[in-house]
C-alpha positions as CSV (number, residue, x, y, z in Angstrom):
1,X,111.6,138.8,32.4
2,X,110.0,142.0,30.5
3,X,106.5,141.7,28.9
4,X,105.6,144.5,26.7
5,X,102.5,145.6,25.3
6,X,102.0,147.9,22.4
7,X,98.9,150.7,22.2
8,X,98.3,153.4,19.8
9,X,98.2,152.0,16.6
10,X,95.3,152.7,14.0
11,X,94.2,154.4,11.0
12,X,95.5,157.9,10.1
13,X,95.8,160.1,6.8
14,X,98.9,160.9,5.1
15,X,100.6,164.4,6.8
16,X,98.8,163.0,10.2
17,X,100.1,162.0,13.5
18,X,100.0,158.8,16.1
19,X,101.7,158.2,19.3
20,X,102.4,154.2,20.2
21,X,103.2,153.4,23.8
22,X,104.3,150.2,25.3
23,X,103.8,149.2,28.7
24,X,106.2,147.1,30.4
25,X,105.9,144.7,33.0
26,X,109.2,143.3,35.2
27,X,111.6,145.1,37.2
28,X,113.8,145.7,34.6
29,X,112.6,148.1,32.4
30,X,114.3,150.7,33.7
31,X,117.7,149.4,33.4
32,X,117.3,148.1,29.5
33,X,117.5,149.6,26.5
34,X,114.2,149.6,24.5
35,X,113.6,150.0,20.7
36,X,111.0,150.4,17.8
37,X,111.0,147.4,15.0
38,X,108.2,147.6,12.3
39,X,107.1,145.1,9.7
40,X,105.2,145.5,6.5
41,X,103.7,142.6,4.6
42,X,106.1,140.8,2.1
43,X,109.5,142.4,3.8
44,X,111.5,141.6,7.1
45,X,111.4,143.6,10.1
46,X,113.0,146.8,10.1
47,X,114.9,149.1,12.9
48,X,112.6,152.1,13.5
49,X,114.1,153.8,17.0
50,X,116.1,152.8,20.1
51,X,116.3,154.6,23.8
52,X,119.1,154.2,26.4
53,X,118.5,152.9,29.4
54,X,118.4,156.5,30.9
55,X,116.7,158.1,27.7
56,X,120.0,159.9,26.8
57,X,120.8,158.2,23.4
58,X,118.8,157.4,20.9
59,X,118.8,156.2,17.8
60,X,116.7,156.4,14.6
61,X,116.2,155.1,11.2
62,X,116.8,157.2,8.3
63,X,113.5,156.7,7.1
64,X,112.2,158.4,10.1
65,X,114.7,161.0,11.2
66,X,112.9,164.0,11.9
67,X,109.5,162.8,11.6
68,X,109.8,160.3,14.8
69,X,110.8,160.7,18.4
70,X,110.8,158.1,20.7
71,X,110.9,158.8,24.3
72,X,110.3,156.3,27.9
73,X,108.8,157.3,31.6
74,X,111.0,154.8,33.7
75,X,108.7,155.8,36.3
76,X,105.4,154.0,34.3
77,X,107.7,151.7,32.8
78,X,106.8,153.1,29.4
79,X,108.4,154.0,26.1
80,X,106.6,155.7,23.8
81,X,106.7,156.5,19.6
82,X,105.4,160.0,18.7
83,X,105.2,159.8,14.6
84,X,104.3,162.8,12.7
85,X,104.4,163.8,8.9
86,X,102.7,160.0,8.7
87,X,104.0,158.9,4.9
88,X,102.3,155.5,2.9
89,X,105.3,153.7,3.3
90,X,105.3,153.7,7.1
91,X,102.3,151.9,7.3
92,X,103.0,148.5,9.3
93,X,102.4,146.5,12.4
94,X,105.2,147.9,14.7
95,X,106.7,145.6,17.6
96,X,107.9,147.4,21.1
97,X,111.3,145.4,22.2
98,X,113.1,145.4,24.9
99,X,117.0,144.2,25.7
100,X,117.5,141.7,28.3
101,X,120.3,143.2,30.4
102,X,122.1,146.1,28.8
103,X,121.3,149.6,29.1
104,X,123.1,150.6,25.4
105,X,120.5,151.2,22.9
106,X,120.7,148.9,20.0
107,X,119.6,148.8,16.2
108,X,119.9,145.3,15.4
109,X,117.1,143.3,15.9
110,X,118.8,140.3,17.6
111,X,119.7,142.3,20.3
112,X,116.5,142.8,21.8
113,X,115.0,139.5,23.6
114,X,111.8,140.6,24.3
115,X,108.8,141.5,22.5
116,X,104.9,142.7,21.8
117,X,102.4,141.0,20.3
118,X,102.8,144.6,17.8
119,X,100.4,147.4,16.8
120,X,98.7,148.3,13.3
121,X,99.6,151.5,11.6
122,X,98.0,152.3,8.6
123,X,98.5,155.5,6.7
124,X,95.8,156.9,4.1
125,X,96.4,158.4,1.0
């Protein structure tokens, strides 16, 4: 059992910057995969990033590639989401997940079985 909590969101202007973390709880964090999801109003949610197990892989959206890095201290049993070059569109309440046993970072959502409770980002024009 994982439980995950999300930190970092909040209110930022268009060009500007915001790291998310997600602390997890359970012995197994450091043997999972962990990703990114995000959520606007109206849509479904949406694949942001992924991390291996180890941290060697990762993964990214192409909405984000080059603007987002996420990252994970096994040792605090946290994964983190530095976002920079913050656009409109990015604006969301994004979800920390975690798979339940394998280490291969994953893009599809139904992989992951656990999750935040999610964190507001909202971008200013």
């Amino acid at each position: 059992q994982v439980q995950l909590v999300e930190s970092g969101g909040g209110l930022v202007q268009v060009g500007g910057s915001l790291r998310l973390s997600c602390a997890a709880s359970g012995r197994t964090f450091s043997s999972v995969a962990m990703g990114w999801f995000r959520q606007s109003p109206g849509k479904e949610r949406e694949f942001v990033a992924s991390i291996s197990k180890s941290g060697a892989i990762t993964y990214y959206a192409d909405s984000v590639k080059g603007r987002f890095t996420i990252s994970r201290d096994n040792a605090k049993n946290t994964v983190y989401l530095q976002m920079n070059s913050l656009k409109p569109e990015d604006t969301a309440v994004y979800y920390c997940a975690a798979r339940s046993i394998s280490r291969v970072a994953s893009t599809t959502f139904s992989d992951h079985a656990y999750w935040g409770q999610g964190t507001q980002v909202t971008v200013s024009s």
